[in-house]
SELUMNU-196890 format. One record per residue (C-alpha): residue number from 0; residue in one letter; z, y, x. Coordinates in steps of 0.001 Angstrom, whole numbers. Example, Ala and Ser with C-alpha at 12.3 -4.5 7.8 and 13.67 -1.06 7.14 Angstrom:
2
pt nr = 0 rest = A zz = 7800 yy = -4500 xx = 12300
pt nr = 1 rest = S zz = 7140 yy = -1060 xx = 13670
% end
This chain:
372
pt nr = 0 rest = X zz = 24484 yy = -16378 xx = 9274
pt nr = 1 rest = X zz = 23181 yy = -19753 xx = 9981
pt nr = 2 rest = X zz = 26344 yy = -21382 xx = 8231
pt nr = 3 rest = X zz = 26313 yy = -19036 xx = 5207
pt nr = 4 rest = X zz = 22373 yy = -20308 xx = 5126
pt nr = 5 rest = X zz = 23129 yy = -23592 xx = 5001
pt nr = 6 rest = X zz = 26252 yy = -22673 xx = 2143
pt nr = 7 rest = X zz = 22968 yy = -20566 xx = -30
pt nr = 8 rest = X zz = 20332 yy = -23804 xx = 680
pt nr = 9 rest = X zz = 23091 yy = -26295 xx = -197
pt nr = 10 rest = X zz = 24028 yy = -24840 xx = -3528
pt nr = 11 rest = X zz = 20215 yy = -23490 xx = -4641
pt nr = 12 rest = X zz = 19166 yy = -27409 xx = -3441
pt nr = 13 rest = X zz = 21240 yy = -28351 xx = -7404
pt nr = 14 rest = X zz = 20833 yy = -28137 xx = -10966
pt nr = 15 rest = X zz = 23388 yy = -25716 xx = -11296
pt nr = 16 rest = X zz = 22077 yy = -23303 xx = -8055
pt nr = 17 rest = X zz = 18034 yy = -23266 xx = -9102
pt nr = 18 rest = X zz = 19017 yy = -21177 xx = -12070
pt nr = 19 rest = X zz = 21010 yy = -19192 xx = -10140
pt nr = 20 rest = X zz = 18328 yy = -18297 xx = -7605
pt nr = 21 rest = X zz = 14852 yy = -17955 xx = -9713
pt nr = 22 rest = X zz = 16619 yy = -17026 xx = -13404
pt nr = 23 rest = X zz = 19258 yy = -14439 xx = -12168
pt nr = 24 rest = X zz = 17732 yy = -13260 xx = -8842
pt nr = 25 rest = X zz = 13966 yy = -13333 xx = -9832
pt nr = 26 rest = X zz = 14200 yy = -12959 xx = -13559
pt nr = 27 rest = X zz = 12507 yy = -16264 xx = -14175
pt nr = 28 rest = X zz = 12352 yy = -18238 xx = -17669
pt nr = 29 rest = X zz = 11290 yy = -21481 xx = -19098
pt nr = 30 rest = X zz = 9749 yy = -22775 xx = -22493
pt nr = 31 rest = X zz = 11955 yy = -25970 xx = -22478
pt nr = 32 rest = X zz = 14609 yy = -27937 xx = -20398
pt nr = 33 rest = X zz = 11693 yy = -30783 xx = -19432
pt nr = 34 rest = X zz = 9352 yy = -27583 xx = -17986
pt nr = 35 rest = X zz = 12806 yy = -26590 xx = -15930
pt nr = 36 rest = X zz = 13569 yy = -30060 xx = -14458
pt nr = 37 rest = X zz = 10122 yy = -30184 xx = -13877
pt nr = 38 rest = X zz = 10335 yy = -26527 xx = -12116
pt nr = 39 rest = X zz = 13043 yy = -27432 xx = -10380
pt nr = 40 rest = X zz = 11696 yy = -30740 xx = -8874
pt nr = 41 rest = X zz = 8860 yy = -28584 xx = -7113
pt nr = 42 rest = X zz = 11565 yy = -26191 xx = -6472
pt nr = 43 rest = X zz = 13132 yy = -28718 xx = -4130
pt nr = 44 rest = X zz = 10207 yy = -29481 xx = -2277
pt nr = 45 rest = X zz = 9777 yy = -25986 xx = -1530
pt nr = 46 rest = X zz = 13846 yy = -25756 xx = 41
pt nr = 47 rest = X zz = 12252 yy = -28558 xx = 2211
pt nr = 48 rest = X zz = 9760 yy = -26883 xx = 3051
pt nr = 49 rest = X zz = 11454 yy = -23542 xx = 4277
pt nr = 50 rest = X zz = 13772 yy = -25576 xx = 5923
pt nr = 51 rest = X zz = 11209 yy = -27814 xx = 8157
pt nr = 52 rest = X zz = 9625 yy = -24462 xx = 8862
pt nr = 53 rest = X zz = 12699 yy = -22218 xx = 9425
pt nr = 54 rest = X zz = 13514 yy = -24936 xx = 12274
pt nr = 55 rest = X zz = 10608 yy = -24337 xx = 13965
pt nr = 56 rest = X zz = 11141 yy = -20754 xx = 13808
pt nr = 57 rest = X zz = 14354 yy = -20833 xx = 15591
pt nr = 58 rest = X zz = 12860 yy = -23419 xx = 17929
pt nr = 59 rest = X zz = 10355 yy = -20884 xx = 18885
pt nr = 60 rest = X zz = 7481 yy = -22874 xx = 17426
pt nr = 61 rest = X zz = 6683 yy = -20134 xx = 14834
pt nr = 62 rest = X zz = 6561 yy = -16255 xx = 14507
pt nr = 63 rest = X zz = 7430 yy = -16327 xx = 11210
pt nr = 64 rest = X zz = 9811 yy = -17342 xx = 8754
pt nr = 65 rest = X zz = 10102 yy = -18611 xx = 5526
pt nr = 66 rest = X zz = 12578 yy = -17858 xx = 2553
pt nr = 67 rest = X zz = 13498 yy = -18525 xx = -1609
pt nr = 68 rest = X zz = 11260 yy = -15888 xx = -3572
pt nr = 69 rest = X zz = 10056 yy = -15792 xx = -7207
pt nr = 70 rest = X zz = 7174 yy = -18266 xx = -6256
pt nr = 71 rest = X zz = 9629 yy = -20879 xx = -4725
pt nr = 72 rest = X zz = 8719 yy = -23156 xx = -8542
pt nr = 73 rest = X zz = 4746 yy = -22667 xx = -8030
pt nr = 74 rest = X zz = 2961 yy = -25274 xx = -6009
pt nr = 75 rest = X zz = 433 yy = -24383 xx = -3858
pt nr = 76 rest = X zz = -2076 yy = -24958 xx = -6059
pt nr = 77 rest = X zz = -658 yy = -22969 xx = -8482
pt nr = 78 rest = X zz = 311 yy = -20010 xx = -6551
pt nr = 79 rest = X zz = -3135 yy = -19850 xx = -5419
pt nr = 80 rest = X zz = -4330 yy = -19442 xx = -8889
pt nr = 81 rest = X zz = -2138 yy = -16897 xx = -9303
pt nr = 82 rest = X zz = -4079 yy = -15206 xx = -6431
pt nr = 83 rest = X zz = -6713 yy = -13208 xx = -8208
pt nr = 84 rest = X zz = -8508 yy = -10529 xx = -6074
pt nr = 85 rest = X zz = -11977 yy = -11771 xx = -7543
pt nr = 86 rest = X zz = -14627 yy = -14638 xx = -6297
pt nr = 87 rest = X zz = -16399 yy = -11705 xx = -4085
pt nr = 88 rest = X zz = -15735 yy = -12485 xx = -286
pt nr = 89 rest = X zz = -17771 yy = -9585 xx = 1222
pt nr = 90 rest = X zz = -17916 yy = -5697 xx = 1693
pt nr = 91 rest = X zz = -20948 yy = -4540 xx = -898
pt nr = 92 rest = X zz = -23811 yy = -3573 xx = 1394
pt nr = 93 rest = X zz = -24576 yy = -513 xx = -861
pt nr = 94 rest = X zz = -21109 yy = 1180 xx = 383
pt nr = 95 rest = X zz = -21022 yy = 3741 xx = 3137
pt nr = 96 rest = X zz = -19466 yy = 2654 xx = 6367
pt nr = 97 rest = X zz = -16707 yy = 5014 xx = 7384
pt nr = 98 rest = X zz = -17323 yy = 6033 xx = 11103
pt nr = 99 rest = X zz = -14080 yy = 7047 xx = 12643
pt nr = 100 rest = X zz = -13767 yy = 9039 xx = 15954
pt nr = 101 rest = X zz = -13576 yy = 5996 xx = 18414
pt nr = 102 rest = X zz = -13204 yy = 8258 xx = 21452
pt nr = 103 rest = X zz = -10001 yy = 9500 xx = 20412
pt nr = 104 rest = X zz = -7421 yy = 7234 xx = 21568
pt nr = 105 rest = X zz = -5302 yy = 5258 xx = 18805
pt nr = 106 rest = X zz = -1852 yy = 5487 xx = 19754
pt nr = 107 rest = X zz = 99 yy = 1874 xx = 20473
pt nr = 108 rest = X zz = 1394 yy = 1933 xx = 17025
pt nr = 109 rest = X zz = 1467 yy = 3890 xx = 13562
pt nr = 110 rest = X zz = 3948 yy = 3577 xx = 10745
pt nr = 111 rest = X zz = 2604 yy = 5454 xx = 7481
pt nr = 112 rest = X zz = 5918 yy = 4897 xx = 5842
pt nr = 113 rest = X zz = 7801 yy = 7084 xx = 8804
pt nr = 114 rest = X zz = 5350 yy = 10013 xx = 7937
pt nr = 115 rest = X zz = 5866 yy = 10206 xx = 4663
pt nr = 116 rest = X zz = 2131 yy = 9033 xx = 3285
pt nr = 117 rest = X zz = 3487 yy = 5591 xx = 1284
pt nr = 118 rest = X zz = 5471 yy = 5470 xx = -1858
pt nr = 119 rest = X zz = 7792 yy = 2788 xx = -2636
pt nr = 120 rest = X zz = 6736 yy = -1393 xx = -3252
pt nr = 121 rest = X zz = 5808 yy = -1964 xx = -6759
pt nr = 122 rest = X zz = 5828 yy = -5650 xx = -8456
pt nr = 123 rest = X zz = 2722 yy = -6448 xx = -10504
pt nr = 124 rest = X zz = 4580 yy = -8665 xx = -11796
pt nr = 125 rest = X zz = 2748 yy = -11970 xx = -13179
pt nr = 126 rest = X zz = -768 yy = -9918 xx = -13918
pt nr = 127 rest = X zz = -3394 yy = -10447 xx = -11094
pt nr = 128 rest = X zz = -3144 yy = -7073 xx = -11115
pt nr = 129 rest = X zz = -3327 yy = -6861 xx = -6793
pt nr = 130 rest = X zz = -6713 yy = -5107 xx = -6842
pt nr = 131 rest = X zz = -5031 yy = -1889 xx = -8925
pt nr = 132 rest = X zz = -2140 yy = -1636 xx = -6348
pt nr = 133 rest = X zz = -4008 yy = -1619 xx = -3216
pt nr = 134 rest = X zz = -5991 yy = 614 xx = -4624
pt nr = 135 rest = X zz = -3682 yy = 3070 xx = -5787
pt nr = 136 rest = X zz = -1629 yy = 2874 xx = -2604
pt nr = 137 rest = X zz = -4861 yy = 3975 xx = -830
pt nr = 138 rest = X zz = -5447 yy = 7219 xx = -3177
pt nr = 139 rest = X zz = -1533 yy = 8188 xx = -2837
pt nr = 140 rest = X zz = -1638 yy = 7730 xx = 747
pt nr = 141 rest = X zz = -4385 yy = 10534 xx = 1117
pt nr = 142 rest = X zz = -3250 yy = 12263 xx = -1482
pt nr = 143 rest = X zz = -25 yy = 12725 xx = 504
pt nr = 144 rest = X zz = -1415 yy = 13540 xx = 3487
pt nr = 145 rest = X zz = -4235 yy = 16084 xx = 2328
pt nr = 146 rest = X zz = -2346 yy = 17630 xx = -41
pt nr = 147 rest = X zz = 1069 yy = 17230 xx = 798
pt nr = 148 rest = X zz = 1859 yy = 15098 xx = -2773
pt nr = 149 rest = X zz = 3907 yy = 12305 xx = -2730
pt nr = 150 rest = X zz = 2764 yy = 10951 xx = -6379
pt nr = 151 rest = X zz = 2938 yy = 7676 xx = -7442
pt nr = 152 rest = X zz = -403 yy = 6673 xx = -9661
pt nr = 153 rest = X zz = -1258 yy = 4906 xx = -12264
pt nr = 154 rest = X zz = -2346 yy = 1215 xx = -11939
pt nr = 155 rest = X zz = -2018 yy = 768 xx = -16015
pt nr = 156 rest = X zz = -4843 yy = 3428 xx = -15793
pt nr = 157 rest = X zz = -7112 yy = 1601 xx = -13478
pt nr = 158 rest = X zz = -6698 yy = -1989 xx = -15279
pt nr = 159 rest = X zz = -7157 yy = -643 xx = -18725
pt nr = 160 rest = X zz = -10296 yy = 1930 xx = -18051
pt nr = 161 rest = X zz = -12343 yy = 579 xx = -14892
pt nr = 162 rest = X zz = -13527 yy = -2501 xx = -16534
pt nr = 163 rest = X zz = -17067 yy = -1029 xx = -17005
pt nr = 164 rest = X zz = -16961 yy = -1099 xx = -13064
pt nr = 165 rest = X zz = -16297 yy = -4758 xx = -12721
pt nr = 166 rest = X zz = -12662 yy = -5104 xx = -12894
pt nr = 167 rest = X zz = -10840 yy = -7823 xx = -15075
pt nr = 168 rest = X zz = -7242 yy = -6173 xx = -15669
pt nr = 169 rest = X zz = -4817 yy = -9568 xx = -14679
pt nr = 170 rest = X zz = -7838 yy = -11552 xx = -14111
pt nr = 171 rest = X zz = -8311 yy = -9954 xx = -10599
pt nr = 172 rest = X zz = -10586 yy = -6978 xx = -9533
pt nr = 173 rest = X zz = -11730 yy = -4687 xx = -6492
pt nr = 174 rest = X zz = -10273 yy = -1861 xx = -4984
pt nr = 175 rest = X zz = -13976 yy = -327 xx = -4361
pt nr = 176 rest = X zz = -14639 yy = -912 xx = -8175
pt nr = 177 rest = X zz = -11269 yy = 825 xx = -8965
pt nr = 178 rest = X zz = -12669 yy = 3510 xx = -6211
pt nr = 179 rest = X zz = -15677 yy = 4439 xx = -8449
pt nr = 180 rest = X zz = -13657 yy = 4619 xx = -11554
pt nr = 181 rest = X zz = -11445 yy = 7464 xx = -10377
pt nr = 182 rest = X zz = -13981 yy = 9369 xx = -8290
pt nr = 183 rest = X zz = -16059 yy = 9469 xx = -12032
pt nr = 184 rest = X zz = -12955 yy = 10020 xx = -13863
pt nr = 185 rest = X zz = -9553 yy = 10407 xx = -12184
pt nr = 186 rest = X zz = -6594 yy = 8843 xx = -12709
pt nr = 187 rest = X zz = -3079 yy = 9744 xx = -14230
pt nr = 188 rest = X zz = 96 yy = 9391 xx = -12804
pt nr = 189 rest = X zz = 2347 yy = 6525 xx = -12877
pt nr = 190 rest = X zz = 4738 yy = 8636 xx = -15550
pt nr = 191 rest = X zz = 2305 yy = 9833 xx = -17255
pt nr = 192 rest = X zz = 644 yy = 6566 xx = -17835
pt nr = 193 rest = X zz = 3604 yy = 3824 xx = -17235
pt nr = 194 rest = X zz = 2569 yy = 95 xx = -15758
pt nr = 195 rest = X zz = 2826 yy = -2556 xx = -18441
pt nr = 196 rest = X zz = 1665 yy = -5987 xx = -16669
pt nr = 197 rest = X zz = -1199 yy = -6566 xx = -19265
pt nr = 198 rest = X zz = -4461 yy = -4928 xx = -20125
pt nr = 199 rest = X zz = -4648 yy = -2221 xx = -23446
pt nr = 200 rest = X zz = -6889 yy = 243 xx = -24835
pt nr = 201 rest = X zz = -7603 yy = 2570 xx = -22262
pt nr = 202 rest = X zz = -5625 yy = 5800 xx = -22865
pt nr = 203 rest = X zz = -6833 yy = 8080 xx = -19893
pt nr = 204 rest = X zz = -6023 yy = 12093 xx = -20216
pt nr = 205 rest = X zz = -8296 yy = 14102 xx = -17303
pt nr = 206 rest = X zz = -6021 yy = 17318 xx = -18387
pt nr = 207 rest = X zz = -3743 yy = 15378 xx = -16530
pt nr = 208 rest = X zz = -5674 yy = 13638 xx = -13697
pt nr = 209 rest = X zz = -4116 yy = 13493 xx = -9917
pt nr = 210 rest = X zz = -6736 yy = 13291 xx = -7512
pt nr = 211 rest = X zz = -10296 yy = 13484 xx = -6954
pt nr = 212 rest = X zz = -12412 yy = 11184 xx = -4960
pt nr = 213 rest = X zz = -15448 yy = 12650 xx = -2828
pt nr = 214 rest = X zz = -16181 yy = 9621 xx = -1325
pt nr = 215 rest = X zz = -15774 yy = 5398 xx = -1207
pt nr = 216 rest = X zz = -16004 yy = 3523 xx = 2215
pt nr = 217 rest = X zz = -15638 yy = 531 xx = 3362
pt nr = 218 rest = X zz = -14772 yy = -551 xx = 7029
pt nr = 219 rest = X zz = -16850 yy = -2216 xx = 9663
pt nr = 220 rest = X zz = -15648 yy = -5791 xx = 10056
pt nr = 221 rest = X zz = -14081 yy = -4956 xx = 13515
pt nr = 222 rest = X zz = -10069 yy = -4763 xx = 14108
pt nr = 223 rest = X zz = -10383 yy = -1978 xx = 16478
pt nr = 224 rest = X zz = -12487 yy = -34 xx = 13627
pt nr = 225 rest = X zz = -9602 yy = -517 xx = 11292
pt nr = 226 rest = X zz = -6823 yy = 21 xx = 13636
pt nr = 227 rest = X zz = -8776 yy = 3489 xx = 14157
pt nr = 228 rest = X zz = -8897 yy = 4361 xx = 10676
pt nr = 229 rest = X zz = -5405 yy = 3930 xx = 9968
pt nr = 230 rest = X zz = -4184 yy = 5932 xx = 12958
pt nr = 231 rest = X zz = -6942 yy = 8962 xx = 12008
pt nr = 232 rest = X zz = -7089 yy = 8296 xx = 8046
pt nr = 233 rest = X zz = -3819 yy = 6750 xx = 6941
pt nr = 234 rest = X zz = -3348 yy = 3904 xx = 4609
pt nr = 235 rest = X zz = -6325 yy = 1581 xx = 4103
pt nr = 236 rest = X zz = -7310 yy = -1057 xx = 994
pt nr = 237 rest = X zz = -7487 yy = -4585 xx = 1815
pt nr = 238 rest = X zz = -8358 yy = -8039 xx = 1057
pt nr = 239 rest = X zz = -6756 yy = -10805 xx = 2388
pt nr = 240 rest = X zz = -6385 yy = -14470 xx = 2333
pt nr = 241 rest = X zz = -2766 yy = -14665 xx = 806
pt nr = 242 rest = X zz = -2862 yy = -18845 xx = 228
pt nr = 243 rest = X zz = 546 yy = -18629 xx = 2705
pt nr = 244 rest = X zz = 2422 yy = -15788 xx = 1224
pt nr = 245 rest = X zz = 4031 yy = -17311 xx = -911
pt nr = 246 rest = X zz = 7769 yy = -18124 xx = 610
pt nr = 247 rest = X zz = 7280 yy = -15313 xx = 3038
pt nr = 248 rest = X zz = 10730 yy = -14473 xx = 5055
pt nr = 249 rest = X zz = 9724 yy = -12180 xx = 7838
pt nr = 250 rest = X zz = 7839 yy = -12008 xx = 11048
pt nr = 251 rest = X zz = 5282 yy = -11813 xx = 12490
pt nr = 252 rest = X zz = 2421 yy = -14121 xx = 10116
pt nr = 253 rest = X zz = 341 yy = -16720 xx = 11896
pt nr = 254 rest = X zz = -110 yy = -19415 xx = 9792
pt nr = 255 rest = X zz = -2163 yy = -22289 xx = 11450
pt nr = 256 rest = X zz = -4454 yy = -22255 xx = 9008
pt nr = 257 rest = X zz = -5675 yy = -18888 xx = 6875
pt nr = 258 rest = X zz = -9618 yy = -17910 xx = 6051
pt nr = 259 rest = X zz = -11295 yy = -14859 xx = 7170
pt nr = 260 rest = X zz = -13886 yy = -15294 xx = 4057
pt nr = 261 rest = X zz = -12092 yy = -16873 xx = 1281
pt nr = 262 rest = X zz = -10086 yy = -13509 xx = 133
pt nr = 263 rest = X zz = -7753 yy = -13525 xx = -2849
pt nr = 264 rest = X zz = -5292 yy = -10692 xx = -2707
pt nr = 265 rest = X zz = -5238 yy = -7090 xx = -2276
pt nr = 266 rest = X zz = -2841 yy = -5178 xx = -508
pt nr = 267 rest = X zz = -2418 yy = -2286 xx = 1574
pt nr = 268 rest = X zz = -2428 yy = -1650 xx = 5720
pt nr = 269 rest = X zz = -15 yy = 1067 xx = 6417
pt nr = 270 rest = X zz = 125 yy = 689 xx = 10030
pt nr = 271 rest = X zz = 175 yy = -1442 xx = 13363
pt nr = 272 rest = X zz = 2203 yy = -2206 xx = 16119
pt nr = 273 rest = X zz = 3142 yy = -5010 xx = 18583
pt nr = 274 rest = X zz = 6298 yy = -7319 xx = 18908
pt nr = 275 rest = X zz = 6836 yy = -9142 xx = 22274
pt nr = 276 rest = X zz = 3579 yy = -9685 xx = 23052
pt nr = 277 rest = X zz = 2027 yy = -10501 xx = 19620
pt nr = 278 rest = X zz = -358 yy = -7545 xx = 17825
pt nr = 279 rest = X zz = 795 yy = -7141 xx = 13852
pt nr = 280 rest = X zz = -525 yy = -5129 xx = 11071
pt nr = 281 rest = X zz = 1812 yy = -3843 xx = 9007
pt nr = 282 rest = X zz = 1305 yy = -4470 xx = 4743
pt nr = 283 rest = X zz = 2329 yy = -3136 xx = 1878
pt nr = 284 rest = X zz = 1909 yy = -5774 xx = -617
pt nr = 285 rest = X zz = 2714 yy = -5726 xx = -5010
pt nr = 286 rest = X zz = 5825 yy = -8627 xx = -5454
pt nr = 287 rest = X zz = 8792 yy = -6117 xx = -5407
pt nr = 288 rest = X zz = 11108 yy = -4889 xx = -2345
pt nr = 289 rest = X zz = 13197 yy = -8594 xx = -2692
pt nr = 290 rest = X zz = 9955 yy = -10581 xx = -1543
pt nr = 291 rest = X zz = 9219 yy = -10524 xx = 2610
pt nr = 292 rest = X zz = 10317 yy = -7783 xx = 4921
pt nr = 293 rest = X zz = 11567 yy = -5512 xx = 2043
pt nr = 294 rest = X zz = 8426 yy = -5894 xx = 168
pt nr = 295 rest = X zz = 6121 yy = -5562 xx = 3378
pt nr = 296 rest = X zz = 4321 yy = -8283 xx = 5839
pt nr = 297 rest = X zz = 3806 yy = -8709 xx = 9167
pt nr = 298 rest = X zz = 506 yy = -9742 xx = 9591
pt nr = 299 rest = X zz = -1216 yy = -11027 xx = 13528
pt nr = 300 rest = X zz = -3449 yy = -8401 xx = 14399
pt nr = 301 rest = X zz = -6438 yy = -9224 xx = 16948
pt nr = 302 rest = X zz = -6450 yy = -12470 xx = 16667
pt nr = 303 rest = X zz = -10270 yy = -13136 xx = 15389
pt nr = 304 rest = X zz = -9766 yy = -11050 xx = 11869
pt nr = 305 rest = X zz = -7048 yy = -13960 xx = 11048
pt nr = 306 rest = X zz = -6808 yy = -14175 xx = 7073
pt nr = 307 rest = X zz = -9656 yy = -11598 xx = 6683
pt nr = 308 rest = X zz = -8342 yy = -8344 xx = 7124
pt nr = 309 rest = X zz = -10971 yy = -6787 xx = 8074
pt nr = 310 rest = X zz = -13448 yy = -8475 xx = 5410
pt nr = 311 rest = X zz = -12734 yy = -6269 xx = 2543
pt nr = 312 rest = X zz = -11355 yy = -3177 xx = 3910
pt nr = 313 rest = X zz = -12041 yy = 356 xx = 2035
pt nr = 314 rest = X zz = -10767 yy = 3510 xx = 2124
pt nr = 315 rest = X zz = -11341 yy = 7176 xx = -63
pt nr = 316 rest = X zz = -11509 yy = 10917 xx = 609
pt nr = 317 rest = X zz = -10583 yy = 13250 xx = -1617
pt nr = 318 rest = X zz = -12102 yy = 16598 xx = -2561
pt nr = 319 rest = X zz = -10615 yy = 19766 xx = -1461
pt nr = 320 rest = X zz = -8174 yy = 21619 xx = -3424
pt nr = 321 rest = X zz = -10157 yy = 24824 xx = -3390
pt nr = 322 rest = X zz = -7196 yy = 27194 xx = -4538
pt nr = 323 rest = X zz = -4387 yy = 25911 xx = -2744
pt nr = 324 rest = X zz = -7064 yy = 26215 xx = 620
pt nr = 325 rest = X zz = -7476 yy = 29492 xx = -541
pt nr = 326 rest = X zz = -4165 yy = 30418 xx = -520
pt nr = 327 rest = X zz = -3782 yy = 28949 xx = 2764
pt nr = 328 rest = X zz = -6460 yy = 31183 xx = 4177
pt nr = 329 rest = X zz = -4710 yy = 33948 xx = 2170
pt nr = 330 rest = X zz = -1225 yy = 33811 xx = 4172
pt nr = 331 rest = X zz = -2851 yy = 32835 xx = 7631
pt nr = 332 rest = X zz = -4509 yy = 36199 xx = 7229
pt nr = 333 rest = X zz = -885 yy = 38086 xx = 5949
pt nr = 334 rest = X zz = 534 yy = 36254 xx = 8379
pt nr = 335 rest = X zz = -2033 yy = 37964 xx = 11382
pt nr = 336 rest = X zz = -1431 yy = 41134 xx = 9951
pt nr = 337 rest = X zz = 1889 yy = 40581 xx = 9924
pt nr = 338 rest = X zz = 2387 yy = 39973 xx = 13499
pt nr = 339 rest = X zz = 106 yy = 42949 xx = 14069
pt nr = 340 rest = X zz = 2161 yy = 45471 xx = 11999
pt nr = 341 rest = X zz = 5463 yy = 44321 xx = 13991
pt nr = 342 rest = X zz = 3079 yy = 45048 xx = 17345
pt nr = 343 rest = X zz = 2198 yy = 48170 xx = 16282
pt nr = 344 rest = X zz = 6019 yy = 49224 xx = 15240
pt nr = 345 rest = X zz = 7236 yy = 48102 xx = 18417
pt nr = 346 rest = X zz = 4426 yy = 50168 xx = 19960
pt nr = 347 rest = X zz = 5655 yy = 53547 xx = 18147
pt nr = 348 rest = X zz = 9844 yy = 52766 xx = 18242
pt nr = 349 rest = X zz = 12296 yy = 51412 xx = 15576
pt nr = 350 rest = X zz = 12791 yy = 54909 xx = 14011
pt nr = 351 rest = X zz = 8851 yy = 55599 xx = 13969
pt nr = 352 rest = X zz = 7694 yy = 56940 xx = 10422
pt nr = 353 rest = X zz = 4252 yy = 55085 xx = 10862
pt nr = 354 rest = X zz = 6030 yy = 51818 xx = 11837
pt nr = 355 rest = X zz = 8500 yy = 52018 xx = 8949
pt nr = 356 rest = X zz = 5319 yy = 52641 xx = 6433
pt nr = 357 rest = X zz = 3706 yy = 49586 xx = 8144
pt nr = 358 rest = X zz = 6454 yy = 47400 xx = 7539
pt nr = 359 rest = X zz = 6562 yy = 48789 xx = 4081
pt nr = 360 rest = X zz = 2367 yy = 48219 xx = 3315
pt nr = 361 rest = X zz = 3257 yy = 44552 xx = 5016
pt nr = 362 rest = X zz = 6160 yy = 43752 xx = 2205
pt nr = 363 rest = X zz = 3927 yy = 45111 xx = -318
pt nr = 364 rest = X zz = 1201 yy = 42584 xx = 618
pt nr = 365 rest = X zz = 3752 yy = 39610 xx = 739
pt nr = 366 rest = X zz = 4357 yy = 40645 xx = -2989
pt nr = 367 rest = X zz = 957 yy = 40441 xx = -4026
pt nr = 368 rest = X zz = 803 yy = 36801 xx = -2109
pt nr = 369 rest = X zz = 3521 yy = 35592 xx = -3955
pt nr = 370 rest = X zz = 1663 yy = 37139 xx = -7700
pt nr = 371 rest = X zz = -1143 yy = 34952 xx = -6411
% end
């Protein structure tokens, strides 16, 4: 693998290979030959760049690597302007602090993608669109696991409609903003209302809204708080400082310098777990499957809320769905009578008369479930 590396870094490290890499593998075009050359020059000082680092890596000087992704023309000046959560550092005092259960005991890891609560990684393409993602990863993750629906939302929805809460469609945004939209509103789903990397008139149907919010939270400021929510709650919006993401490999992230106040990007913590000895977070971010760990990061977890975790956390519940609980209730009590009719047959024999008209009321009762 090493020598194939070196083959890939050799050829992208020319005139003829840059094209190859950003055009064909990340889709990327320029205005003018000048802007390419002039692409490609900062391209090249990105390939050093992974490379100085990736030696370290195998050295065992770093826990993470580095790699070629559809930001490997940006400087870092420029990918940070890309970065465009919003100038607001800090949880809004006014928000409710969700108080998990801290006497239950967090397992040593949780995966939310191994229970079924997280769809698959989006790309918001070149919109600073983060805000809407996190935020919609949030509301599908309970969505899936309080109602069983694994239904990706709209983020078109949420850029073109919440901007009366204090969102700025590509110009950046907060999940908690987003939050209040849909527990007002709703929100459509992601076919219903399509994503189209740029802010329109807002076209929101509630005939054909998802979920409903009952409630917006934000997290205390404490890793163990978080870790807690996650393993009780599932999925949880938030903010980070993403100034390093931007050649992202894989491994474990612990960049020597990242700011627990300055936060620019939102994402999504879908679990935790530990590697070696180091603590990680694990998060969903918006740049497509092709960028880090298959679209994910492995953030250092416990190490003094390193790029701000913690700072901007949120999370949702969702009101009941009063008929499907209802029907629930409906077949738990079928289901006791049920068992109570098969008692009571066993009681008077397999050929009894009363146990065969018990068996018969029971079926009769299964047919009215299923008319309800």
């Amino acid at each position: 693998w090493k020598v194939l590396d070196k083959v890939i870094h050799g050829f992208s490290n020319t005139p003829k290979g840059f094209p190859f890499c950003l055009k064909v593998d990340h889709g990327k075009t320029y205005r003018s030959l000048r802007e390419e050359q002039a692409r490609f020059s900062v391209f090249q000082s990105n390939l050093r760049t992974i490379e100085q680092h990736n030696a370290k890596y195998e050295a065992g000087e770093e826990t993470y690597y580095l790699k070629v992704t559809q930001f490997a023309d940006m400087t870092p000046e420029e990918f940070k302007e890309f970065l465009s959560l919003g100038e607001k550092t800090k949880p809004d005092l006014n928000h409710p602090v969700y108080e998990p259960d801290m006497t239950v005991a967090a397992p040593n890891s949780v995966d939310w993608r191994q229970k079924g609560a997280v769809l698959e990684v989006k790309n918001q393409g070149q919109c600073g669109s983060c805000w809407s993602f996190s935020a919609t990863g949030c509301l599908e993750g309970q969505n899936a696991i309080k109602h069983g629906q694994k239904i990706s939302l709209s983020e078109q929805n949420l850029m073109d409609c919440s901007g009366g809460y204090g969102n700025n469609g590509c110009d950046g945004g907060l999940m908690t903003n987003a939050f209040f939209y849909v527990h007002d509103h709703g929100i459509n789903s992601e076919a219903a209302y399509p994503y189209e990397g740029k802010v329109k008139n807002c076209r929101f149907d509630s005939s054909k809204s998802i979920v409903q919010v009952d409630g917006v939270y934000k997290v205390n400021e404490d890793e163990e708080a978080l870790k807690q929510v996650i393993a009780l709650e599932g999925p949880v919006s938030v903010g980070v400082d993403a100034s390093g993401f931007s050649l992202y490999g894989g491994g474990v992230f612990n960049p020597r310098s990242c700011s627990s106040s300055s936060i620019n990007h939102g994402v999504l913590a879908v679990g935790y777990g530990t590697e070696g000895n180091t603590d990680y977070w694990i998060v969903k971010n918006s740049w497509g499957p092709g960028w880090g760990e298959s679209g994910y990061i492995k953030m250092i977890r416990n190490h003094n809320n390193r790029c701000g975790i913690v700072t901007l956390a949120s999370i949702v519940t969702l009101k009941s769905d009063e008929f499907r609980d209802q029907l629930i209730q409906k077949l738990i009590e079928y289901v006791k009578k049920t068992l109570e009719i098969f008692r009571v047959g066993k009681e008077l024999g397999e050929n009894g008369t009363e146990g065969r008209n018990g068996f018969a009321e029971n079926f009769d009762n299964f047919e009215h479930l299923e008319n309800t």
